[in-house]
N, C-alpha and C positions, 0 to 999 in steps of 0.2 A: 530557628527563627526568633527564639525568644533571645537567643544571646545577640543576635545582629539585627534588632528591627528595623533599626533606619535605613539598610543595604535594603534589605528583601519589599520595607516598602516601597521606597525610591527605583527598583529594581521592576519590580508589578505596575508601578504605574507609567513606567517608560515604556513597559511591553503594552500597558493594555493601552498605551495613547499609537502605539505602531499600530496595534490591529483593530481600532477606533480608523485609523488613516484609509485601511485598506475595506472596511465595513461601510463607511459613506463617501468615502473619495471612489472607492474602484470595485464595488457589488459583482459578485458574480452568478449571475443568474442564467443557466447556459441550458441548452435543449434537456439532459441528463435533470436538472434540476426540476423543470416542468413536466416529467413522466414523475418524478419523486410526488412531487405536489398530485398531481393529477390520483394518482395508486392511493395519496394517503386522504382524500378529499372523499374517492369513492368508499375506502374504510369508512372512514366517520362520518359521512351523510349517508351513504344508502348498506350500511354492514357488507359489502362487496368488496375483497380485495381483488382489485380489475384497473383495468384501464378504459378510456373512454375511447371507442371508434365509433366512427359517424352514428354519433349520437346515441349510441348502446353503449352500456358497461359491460364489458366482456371481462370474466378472469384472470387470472394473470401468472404465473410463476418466471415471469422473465426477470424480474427482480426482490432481490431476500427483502425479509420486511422487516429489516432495525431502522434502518432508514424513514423508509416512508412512516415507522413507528411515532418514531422520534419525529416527523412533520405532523403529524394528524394530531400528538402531545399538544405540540405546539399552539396547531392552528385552534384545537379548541377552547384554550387558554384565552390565546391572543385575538382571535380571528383569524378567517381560511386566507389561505397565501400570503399572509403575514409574513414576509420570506428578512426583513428589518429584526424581526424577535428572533427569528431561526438563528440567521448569521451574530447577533447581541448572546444569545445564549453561546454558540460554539466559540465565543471569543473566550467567556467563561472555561468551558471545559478545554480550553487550547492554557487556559495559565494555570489548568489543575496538571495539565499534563507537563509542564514549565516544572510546579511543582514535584510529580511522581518522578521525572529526571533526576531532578535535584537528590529525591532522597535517595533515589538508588545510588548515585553517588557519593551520598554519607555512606550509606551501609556497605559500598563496597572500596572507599577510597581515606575520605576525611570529611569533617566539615567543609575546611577551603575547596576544597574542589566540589562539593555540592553547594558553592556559593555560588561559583564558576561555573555549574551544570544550569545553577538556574537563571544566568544572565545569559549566558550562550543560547538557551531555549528562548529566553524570550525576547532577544535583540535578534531571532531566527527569523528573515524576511520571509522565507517559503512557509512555513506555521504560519505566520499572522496573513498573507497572503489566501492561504488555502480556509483560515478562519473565516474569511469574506467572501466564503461562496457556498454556495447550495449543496454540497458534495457529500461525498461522505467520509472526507481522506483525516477531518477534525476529527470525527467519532475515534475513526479506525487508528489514529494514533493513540489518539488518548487511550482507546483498550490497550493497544500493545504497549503501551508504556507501564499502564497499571499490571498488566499480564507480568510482566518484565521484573519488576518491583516487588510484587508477590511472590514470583519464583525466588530471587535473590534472597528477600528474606523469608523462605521455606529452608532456601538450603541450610543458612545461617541456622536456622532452629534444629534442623534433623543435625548439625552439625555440631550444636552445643546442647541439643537435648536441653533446652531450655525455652517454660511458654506452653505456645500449644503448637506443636509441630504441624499437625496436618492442616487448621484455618488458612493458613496462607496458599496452601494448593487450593482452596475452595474455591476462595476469591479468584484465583489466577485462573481458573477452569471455566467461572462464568465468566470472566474477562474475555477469554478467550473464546465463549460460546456466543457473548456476543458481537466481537470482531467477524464472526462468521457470518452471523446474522446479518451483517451489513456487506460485506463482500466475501464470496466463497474463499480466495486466495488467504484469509485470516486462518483456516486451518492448516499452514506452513508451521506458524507460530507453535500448533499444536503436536505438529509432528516435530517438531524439534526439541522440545521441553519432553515432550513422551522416551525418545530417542537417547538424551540426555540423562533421565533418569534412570533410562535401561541399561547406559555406559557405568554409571556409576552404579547400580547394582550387582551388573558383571566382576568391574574392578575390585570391590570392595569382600565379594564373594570368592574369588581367588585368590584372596589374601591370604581367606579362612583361618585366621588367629584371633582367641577370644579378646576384647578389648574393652575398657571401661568406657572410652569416649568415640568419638567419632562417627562416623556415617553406617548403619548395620543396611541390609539388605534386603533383608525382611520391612523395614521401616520405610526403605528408600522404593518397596514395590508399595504398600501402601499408599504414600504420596502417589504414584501414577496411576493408581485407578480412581482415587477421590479426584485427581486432575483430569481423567479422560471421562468419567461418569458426569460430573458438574459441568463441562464444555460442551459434552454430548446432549444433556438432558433437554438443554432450549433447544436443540432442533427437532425433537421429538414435535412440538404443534404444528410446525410449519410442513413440515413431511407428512403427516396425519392429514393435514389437510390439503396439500397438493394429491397424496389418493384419495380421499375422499371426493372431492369436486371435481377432476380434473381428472382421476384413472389414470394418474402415473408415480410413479415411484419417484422421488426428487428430494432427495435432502438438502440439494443444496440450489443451485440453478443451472441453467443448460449452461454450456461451452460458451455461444455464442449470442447469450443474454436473450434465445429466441422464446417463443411462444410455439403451438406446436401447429399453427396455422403460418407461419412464417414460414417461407424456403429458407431453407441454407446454401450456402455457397461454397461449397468444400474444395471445389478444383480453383475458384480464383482464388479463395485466401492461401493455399497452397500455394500457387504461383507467388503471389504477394510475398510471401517467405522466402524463397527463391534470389531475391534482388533487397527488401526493404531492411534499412538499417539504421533510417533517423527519423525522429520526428515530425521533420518538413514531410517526407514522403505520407505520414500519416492523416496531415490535415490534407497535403493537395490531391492526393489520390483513395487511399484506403477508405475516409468517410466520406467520399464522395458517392461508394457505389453502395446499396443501388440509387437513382434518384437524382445526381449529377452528374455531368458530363467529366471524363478524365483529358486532362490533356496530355499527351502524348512526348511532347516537348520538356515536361517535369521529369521523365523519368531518367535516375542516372545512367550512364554510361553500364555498370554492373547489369543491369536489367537487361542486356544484351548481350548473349555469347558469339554472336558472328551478324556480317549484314542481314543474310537471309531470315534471320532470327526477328532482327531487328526488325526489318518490312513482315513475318508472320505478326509481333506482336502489335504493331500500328495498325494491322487491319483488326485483329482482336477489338482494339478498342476502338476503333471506325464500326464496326459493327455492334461493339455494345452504344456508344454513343444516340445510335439512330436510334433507341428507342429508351435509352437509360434502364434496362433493368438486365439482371443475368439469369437468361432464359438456362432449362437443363442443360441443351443443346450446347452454348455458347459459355459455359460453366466448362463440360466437360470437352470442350478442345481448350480454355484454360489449363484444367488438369493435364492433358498431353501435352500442353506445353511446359510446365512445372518438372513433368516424371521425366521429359528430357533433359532438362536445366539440371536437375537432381544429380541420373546417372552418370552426366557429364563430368559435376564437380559437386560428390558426395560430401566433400571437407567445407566445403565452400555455407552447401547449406546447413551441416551438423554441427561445424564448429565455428569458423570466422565470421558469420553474418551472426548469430548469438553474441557471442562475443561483443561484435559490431554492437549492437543492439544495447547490452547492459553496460559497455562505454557511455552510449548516447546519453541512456538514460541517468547514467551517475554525473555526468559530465556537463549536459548541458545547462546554458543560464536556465533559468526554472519562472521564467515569462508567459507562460503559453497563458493565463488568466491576465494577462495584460494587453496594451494596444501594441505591443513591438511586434517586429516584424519576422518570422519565425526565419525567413533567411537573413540573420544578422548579419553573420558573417559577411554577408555582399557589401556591405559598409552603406547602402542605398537609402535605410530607415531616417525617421525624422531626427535630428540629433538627438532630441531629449529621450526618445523611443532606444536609441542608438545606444546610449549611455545609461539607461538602466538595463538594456541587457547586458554589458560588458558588467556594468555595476554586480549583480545579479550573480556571474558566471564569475566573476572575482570570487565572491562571498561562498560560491560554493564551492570553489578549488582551497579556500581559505579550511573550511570547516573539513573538507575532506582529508586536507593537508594535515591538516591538528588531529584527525582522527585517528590518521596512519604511524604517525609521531606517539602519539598515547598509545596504541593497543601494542608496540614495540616496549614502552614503559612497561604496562600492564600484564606484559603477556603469562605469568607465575601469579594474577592472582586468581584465586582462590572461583572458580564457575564465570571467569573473562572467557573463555573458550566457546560457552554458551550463545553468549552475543554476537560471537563472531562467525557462528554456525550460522544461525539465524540471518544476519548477512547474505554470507555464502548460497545459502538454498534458497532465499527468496530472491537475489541476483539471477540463479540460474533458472530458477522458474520464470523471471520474468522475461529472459531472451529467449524463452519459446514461445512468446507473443505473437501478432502478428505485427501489435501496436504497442512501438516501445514509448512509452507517453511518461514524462519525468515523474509526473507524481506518483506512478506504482510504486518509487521506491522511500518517497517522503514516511513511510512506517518503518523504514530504517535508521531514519534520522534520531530520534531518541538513543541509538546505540551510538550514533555518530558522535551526537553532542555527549554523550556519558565518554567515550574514549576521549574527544578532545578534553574534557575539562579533566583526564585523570591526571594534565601537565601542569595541572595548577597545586597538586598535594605536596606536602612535602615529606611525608612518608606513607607505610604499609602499615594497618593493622595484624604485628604477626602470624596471626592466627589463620589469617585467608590469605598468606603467604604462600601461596602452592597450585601446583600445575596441573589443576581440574576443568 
């Protein structure tokens, strides 16, 4: 920064006038947002972490508390539902996270290419986008980005034994304790940095020849227990206090974000597995139940293996209709209808609808926080709606495209393998959703934009020349 001020400033203020656009032009303020509000309102006026039902504050463990943390911060700064300061601060930590890109790009590529990390981050419409809304997807990048950077430069230290080797696992471990904090899915990051270091301890242990420099084994288990101790340690209150008040054991949150007064629904979101594979299917069917009506006529061709199938599932949903909610009874002839589906076409639901699924989710325009129409594709939407999702869905085959082209560049240096791990597991964890919704994979996007921009260097730092 100090050798290019004029880029990095002219750079920062084009990103922060993008996520200025989408902060008062297009607020996202969504149901998800107003349980956030509500959990952090009850914290900090009445010392209750709960939610409000008819007109009681009940407890709560259906959602981790970084979130609602970071609203209650907020609000009592600002004033309660201040939700203008919430989204103004997350635009903030959306260009530190521009930022942490950038440098893991220096430290793993060149300057130029952390110049290019940090213009790609922050001319990023999905980041500035997700920065204007209530969510918690701004937090959870910016941890994983920080997490990411930290690791990078841990390895670099255990690598040149220069500095203080182990501060960077510290950092990365509460990074990463509190990505967790805000969504369960943030301990992927944790298992794969754990996993990573265990690779490299094995590797370097089977060498077994003494050495003056490089990675020792001993050094490289130390790093993973001050990373898994420091990530571990913040959920230590949050688990104390789910047994304590609540007489359940819960580190993290339920499956199905419930309460333990909520039914589940175990045979219909089964079934839903069974056929669903995009998006659309997620807003016109999935959160529909309990509570709206489904219609019948949305569901694709796949949701049917034979006519008779077809007329069983249209009474299914003629009978949950009549009263909108899924009684046991009406849950579990869903499940017999699912465990048929299943035996039927075992590949269908293990492998190609997953699949299905983490297509959608890498592929599609990344609109769902705007007014388009989530069946673009039908060409029907308003034109301007029309053309920012085509816009939208360009930009992301763009960045995707440049990613795939770099991590081919990249593929020898020096802990690139890490990234792409990372990728990989949280990909497959997310096509065992039920709801493949784009933004689970926007915490991958910092790896995206670090590979695209590794085609802007123009060379390797020798030294992390190598295929770890």
């Amino acid at each position: 920064m100090q050798k290019h001020p004029r880029f990095f400033l002219w750079a920062t203020l084009v990103a922060l006038a993008l996520r200025l656009l989408f902060v008062f032009r297009f607020p996202a303020i969504v149901d998800d947002s107003r349980l956030y509000a509500d959990i952090a309102n009850n914290w900090l006026h009445h010392e209750v972490y709960g939610i409000t039902n008819s007109g009681r504050i009940m407890p709560t463990l259906s959602r981790l508390p970084g979130y609602p943390a970071f609203l209650a911060a907020i609000f009592a700064v600002f004033g309660t539902n201040n939700f203008r300061a919430v989204l103004l601060i997350q635009v903030l930590l959306d260009l530190m996270t521009c930022l942490l890109v950038a440098d893991t790009a220096r430290r793993l590529f060149s300057d130029r290419a952390a110049r290019a990390a940090f213009l790609l981050a922050g001319l990023c419409p999905f980041l500035a986008n997700y920065a204007g809304a209530a969510l918690t997807e701004t937090l959870e990048i910016f941890f994983t980005a920080l997490a990411l950077d930290a690791a990078i430069c841990g390895l670099q230290a255990l690598h040149q034994r220069t500095g203080a080797p182990m501060r960077p696992w510290f950092t990365c471990g509460l990074a990463i304790g509190a990505s967790i904090l805000l969504r369960p899915d943030g301990g992927i990051l944790l298992a794969v940095l754990g996993g990573y270091l265990f690779f490299l301890a094995v590797k370097f242990a089977v060498r077994a020849r003494p050495t003056t420099g490089g990675l020792q084994p001993r050094t490289i288990f130390r790093a993973g227990v001050i990373l898994s101790l420091s990530a571990l340690v913040l959920l230590v209150p949050w688990t104390w206090r789910n047994l304590y008040t609540l007489h359940r054991f819960e580190p993290l949150a339920p499956r199905y974000a419930n309460d333990s007064d909520e039914a589940l629904m175990p045979g219909f979101n089964r079934w839903v597995k069974t056929w669903l594979a995009e998006y659309v299917s997620v807003e016109e069917v999935y959160w529909n139940v309990p509570g709206d009506t489904i219609d019948a006529s949305r569901l694709p061709d796949r949701a049917f293996d034979s006519p008779s199938q077809r007329q069983q599932t249209e009474q299914l949903i003629a009978d949950y209709n009549q009263d909108r909610e899924i009684t046991p009874q009406l849950d579990a002839r869903f499940a017999a209808l699912a465990a048929e589906r299943i035996q039927s076409a075992p590949l269908r639901y293990y492998v190609w609808l997953p699949a299905l699924r983490i297509a959608d989710m890498w592929m599609r325009p990344r609109t769902e926080l705007l007014g388009s129409d989530p069946r673009w594709w039908e060409f029907n939407d308003d034109p301007r709606w029309l053309a920012v999702s085509i816009g939208f869905g360009v930009v992301n085959l763009v960045y995707v495209a440049l990613a795939t082209v770099g991590l081919w560049r990249t593929r020898a240096v020096f802990g690139i393998c890490l990234f792409v791990v990372f990728v990989l597991l949280r990909s497959m964890f997310l096509g065992t959703l039920e709801n493949p919704e784009p933004r689970y994979t926007l915490e991958c996007y910092p790896v995206v934009i670090l590979l695209a921009a590794a085609l802007f260097m123009r060379n390797f730092d020798p030294p992390y020349r190598k295929s770890v």
